[in-house]
C-alpha positions as CSV (number, residue, x, y, z in Angstrom):
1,X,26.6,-17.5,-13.0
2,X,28.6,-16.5,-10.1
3,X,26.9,-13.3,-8.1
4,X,28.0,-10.4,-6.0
5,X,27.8,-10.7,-2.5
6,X,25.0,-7.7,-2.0
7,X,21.3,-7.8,-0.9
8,X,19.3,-5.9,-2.4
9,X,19.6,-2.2,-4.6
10,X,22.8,-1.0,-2.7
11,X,23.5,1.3,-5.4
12,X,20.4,3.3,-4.8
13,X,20.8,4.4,-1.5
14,X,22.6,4.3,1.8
15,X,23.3,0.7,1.3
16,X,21.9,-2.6,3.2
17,X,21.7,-2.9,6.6
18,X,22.3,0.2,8.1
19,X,19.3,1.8,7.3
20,X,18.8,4.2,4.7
21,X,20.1,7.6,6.2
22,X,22.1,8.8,3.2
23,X,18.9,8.7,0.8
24,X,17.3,11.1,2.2
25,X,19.5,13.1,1.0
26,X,19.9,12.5,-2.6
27,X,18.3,15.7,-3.7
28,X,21.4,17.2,-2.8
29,X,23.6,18.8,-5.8
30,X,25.0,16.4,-7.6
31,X,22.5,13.7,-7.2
32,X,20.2,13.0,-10.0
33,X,16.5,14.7,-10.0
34,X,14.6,11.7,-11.2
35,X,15.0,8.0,-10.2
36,X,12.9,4.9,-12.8
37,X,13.0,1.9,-11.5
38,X,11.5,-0.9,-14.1
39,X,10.7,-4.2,-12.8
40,X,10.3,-7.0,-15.5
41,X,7.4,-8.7,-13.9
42,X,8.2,-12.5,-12.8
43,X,12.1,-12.6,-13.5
44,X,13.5,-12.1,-16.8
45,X,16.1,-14.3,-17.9
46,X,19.6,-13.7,-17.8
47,X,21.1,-15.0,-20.8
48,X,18.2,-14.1,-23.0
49,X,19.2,-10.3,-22.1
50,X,22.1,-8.6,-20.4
51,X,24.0,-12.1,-19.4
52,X,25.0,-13.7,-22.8
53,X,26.9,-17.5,-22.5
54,X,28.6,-19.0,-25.4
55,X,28.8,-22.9,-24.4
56,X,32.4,-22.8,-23.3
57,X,31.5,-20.4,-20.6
58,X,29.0,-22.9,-18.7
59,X,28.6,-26.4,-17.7
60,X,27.3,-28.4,-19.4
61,X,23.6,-28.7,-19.8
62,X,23.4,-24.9,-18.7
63,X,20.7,-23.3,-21.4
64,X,22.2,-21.6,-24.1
65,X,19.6,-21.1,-27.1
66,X,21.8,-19.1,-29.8
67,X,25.8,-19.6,-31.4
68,X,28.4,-17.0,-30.0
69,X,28.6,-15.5,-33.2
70,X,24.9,-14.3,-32.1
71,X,26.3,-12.1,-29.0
72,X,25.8,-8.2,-29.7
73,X,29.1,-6.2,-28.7
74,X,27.5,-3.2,-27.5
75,X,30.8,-1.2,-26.0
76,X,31.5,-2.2,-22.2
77,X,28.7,-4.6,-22.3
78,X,27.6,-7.9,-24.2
79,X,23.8,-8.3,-24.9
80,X,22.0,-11.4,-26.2
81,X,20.7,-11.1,-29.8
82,X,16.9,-11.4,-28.3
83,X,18.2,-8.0,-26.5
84,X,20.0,-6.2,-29.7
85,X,17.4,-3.8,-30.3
86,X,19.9,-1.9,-27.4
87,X,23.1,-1.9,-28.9
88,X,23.7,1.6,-30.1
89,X,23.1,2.2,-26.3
90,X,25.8,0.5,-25.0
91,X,28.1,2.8,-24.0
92,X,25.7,4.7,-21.9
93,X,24.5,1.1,-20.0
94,X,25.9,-0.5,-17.0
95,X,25.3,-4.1,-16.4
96,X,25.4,-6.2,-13.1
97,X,25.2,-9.6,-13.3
98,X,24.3,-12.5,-10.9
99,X,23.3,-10.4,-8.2
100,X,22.2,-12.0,-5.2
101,X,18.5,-10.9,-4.2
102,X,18.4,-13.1,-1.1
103,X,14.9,-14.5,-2.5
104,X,13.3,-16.8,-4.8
105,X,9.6,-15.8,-4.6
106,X,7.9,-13.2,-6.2
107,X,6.5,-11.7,-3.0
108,X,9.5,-11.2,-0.6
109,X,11.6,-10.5,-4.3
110,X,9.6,-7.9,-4.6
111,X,9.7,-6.9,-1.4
112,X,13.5,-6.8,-1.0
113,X,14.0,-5.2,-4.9
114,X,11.5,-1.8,-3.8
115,X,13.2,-1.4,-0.2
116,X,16.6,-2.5,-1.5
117,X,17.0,-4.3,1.5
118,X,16.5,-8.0,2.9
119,X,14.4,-9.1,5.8
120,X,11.5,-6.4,5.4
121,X,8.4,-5.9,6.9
122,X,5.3,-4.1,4.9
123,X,5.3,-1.0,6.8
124,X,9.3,-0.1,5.6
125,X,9.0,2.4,3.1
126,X,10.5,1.6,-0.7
127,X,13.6,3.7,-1.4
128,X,11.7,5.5,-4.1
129,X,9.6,6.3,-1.0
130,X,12.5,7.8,0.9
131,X,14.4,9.1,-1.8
132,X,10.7,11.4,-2.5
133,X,10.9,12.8,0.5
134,X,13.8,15.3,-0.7
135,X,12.2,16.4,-4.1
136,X,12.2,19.9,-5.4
137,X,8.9,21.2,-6.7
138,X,7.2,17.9,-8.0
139,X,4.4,17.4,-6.5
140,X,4.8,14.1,-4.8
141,X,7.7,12.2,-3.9
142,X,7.4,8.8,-5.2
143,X,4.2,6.6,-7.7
144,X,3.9,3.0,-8.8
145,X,2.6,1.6,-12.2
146,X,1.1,-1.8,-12.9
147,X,2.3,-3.3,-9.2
148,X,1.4,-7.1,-9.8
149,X,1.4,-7.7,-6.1
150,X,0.9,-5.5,-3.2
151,X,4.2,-6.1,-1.9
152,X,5.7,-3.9,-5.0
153,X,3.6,-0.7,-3.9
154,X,4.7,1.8,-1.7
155,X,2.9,2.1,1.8
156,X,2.4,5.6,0.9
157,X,0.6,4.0,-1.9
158,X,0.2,6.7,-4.7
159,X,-0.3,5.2,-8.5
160,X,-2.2,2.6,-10.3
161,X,-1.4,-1.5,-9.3
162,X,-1.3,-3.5,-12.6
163,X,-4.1,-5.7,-14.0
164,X,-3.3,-9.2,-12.5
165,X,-3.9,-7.7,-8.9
166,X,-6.0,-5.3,-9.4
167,X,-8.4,-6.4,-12.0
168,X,-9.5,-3.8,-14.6
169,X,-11.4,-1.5,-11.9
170,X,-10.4,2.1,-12.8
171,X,-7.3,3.8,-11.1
172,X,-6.2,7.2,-10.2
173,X,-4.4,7.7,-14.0
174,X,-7.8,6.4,-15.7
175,X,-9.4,9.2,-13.5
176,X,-6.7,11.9,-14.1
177,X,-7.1,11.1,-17.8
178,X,-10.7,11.8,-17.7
179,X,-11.2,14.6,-15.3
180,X,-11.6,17.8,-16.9
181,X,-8.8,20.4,-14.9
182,X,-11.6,22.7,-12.9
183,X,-12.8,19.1,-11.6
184,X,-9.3,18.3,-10.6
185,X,-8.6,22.0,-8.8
186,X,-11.9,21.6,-7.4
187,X,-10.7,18.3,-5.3
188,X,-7.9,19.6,-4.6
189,X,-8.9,22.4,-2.4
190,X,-11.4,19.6,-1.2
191,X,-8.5,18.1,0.0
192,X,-6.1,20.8,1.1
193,X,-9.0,22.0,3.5
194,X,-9.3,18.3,5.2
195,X,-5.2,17.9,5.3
196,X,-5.7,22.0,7.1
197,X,-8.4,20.3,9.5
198,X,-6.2,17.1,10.9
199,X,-3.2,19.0,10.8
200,X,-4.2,21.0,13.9
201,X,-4.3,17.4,16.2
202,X,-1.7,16.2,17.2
203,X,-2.3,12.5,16.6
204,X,0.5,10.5,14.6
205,X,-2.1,8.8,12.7
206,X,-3.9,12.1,12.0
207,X,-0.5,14.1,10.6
208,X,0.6,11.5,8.6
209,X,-2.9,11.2,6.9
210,X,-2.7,15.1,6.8
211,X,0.5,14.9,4.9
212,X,-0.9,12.1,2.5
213,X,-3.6,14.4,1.5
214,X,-1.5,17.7,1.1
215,X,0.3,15.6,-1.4
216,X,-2.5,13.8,-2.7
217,X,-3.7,17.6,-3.5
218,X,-0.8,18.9,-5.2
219,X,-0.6,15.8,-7.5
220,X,-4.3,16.9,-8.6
221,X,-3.4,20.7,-8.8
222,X,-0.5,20.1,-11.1
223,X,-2.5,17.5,-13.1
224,X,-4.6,20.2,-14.0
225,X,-2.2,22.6,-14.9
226,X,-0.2,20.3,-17.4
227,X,-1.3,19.2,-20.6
228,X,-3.2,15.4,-20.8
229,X,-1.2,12.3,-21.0
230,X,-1.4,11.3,-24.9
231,X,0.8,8.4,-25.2
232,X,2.5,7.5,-28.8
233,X,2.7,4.5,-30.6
234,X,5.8,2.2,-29.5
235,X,4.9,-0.4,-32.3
236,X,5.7,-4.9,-30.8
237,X,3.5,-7.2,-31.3
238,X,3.5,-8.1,-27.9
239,X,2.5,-4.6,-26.9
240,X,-1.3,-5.4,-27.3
241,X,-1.3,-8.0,-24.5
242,X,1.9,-6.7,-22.3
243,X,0.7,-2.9,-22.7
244,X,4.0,-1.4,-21.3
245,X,4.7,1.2,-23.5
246,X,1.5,3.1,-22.3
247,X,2.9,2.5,-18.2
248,X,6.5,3.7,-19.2
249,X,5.3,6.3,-21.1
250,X,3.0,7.5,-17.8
251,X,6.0,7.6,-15.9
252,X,7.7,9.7,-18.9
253,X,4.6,12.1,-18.0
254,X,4.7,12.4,-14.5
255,X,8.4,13.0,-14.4
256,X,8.7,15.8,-17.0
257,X,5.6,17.6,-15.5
258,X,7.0,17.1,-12.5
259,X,4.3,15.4,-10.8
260,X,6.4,13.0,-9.1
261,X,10.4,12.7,-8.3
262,X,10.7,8.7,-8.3
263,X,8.6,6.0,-10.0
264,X,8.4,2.3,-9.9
265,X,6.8,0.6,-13.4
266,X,6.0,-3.3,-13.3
267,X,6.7,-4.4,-17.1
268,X,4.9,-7.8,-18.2
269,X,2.0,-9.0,-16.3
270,X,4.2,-11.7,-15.0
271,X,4.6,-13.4,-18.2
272,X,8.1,-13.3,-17.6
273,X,7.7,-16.2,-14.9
274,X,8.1,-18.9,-17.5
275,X,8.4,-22.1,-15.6
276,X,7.2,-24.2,-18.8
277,X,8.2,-23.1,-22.4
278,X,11.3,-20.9,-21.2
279,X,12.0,-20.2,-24.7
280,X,9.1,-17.8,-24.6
281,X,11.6,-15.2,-22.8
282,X,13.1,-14.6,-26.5
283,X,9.9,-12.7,-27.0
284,X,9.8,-11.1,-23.4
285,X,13.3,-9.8,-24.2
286,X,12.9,-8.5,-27.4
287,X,9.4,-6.8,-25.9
288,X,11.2,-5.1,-23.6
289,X,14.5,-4.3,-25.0
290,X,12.6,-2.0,-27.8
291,X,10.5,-0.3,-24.9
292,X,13.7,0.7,-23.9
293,X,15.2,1.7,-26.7
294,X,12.4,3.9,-27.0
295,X,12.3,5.0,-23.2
296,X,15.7,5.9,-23.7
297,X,15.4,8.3,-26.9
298,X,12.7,9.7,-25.0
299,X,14.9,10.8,-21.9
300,X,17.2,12.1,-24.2
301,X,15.1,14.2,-26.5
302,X,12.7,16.0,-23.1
303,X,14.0,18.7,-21.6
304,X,13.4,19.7,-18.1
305,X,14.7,22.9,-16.6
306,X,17.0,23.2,-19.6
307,X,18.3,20.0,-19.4
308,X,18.2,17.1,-21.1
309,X,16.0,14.0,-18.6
310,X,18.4,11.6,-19.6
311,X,20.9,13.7,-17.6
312,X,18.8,14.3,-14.5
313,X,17.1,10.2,-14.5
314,X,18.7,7.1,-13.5
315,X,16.7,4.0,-14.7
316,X,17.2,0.8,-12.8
317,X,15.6,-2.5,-14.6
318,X,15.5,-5.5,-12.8
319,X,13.3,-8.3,-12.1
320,X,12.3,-9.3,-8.2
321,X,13.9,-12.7,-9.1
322,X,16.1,-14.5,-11.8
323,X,15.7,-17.6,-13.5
324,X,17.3,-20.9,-12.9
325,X,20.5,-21.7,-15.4
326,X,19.1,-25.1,-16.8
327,X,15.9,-26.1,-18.2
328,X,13.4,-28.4,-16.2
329,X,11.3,-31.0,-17.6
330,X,8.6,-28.7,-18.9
331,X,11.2,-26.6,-21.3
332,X,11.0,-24.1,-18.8
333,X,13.3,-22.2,-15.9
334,X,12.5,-22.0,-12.5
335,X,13.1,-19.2,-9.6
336,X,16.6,-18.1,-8.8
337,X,17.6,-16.0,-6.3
338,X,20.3,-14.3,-8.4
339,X,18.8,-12.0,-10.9
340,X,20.7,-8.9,-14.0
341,X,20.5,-5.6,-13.4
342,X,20.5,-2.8,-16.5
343,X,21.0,0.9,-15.5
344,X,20.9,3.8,-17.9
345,X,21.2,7.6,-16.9
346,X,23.2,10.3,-15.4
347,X,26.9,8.7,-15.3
348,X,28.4,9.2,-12.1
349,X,25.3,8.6,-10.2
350,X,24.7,5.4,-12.0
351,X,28.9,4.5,-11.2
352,X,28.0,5.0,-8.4
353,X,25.6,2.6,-8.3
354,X,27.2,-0.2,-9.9
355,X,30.1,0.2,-7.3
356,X,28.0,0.1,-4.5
357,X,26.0,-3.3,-6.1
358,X,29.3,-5.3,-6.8
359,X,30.6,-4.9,-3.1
């Protein structure tokens, strides 16, 4: 499971290193509206999904759980047949394998995969963060959904953090949902008039808390102006414990109303950290392989501004970590700091990407 020689989401943005000066400006033409990044919560396995072995390609003792006559050809790309439920996309995928995420814990994985680069600190912004700040008319630049620690969220935290950190306390979208729209315009002129009353200091502090709220108010405003999030039924088993299709189908929402350019979903309450009973990520897979069979029907069938979203959206999936090749004594895998990467959307941005990962 040999890996490029990258750190972090290259593909995404200016690259690692250097800083991120060429995201901000990735509203420009050509550039896609709408950036997804999915993070399978605790390290999905490779060759469960996008990394299929037959047991002439690895050492011996490397985990391989099906025959090669089990592999799905899916065009460019080979799935596992726990991931088939994405062959007839194939074609549109790109798949990078064993990259190197300089990291083999959840918290600094996670830290690395939302700023795309290594050696952070917890004020850097995400790239969803900086990519944001060029949107069009959404209302905000970036959210996050489900974050399992507070190392996925953005500093300019806007969003809902996911169970396992949060607890079941009601969020923001569990507020939105329930709010009736002249409740929502009423706190939003609330707001708008504090944002009007620090913006005339001159304190750093006090304009960047001034900017938070003028955003803060425009989310509310459009959330009154669009219709209610009404999610459908993505039908798995698994769904009624893992509850992703109701996160990815929020960020579906805020997208195509516009409420937000970028957004970061955390898939799996961390089941997918499987250090005993590996063979539980057969399950996992399958789970989220038909989420995103439906996610990606879904950006093909909306239209926004007379396009399809499919052709405005790149979709990143990939876990903050991997998981180790062979099994340990409790059936299971532990952390690797090489993890798969799946990307799905408009085509040259999401070349563009893959070159810029594989360097």
């Amino acid at each position: 499971m040999a890996g490029s020689a990258s750190v972090g989401l290259a593909g995404l943005g200016g690259g690692i290193g250097g800083g991120f000066g060429r995201s901000a400006r990735a509203a420009t033409a050509g550039h896609p509206r709408f950036y997804l990044q999915i993070i399978p919560s605790g390290g999905m396995d490779a060759v469960y999904t996008v990394d299929p072995k037959t047991t002439k390609e690895v050492a011996k003792g490397i985990d391989v759980p099906y025959r090669a006559s089990a592999i799905v050809p899916a065009g460019p790309v080979r799935l596992a047949p726990t991931f088939g439920a994405l062959k007839r996309w194939g074609p549109r995928l790109a798949v990078v394998n064993g990259f190197r995420q300089n990291s083999a814990n959840h918290q600094s994985g996670l830290a690395h995969v939302t700023r795309c680069k290594s050696h952070t600190a917890p004020s850097m912004p995400t790239l969803l963060d900086i990519l944001g700040t060029r949107r069009g008319d959404e209302a905000v630049g970036s959210m996050s959904i489900a974050a399992d620690f507070a190392t996925a969220s953005s500093p300019k935290y806007l969003g809902q953090p996911g169970k396992y950190f949060y607890g079941n306390n009601a969020g923001l979208f569990d507020h939105l949902d329930r709010a009736q729209p002249e409740d929502l315009q009423t706190a939003a002129r609330a707001l708008d008039r504090q944002a009007e009353s620090l913006g005339r200091r001159l304190a750093m502090h006090e304009q960047t808390t001034a900017e938070n709220l003028k955003m803060s108010a425009a989310l509310l405003a459009r959330a009154a102006a669009v219709p209610k999030f009404a999610p459908a039924l993505w039908k798995h088993e698994a769904d009624a414990w893992l509850e992703g299709s109701a996160d990815l189908q929020r960020a579906l929402w805020l997208l195509e109303n516009r409420m937000t350019r970028c957004v970061a979903v955390s898939v799996g309450r961390q089941n997918f950290d499987t250090h005993a009973d590996n063979p539980y990520q057969a399950q996992l897979a399958d789970y989220l392989a038909v989420m995103l069979d439906h996610l990606f029907e879904e950006l093909d069938r909306r239209i926004v501004d007379g396009q399809r979203m499919s052709d405005q959206t790149v979709v990143v999936v990939g876990s903050e970590i991997g998981r180790f090749p062979r099994l340990n004594s409790a059936n299971g895998k532990d952390h690797f700091p090489q993890a798969p990467y799946l990307l799905f959307g408009a085509r040259s941005a999401r070349a563009r990407m893959v070159s810029r990962m594989r360097r």
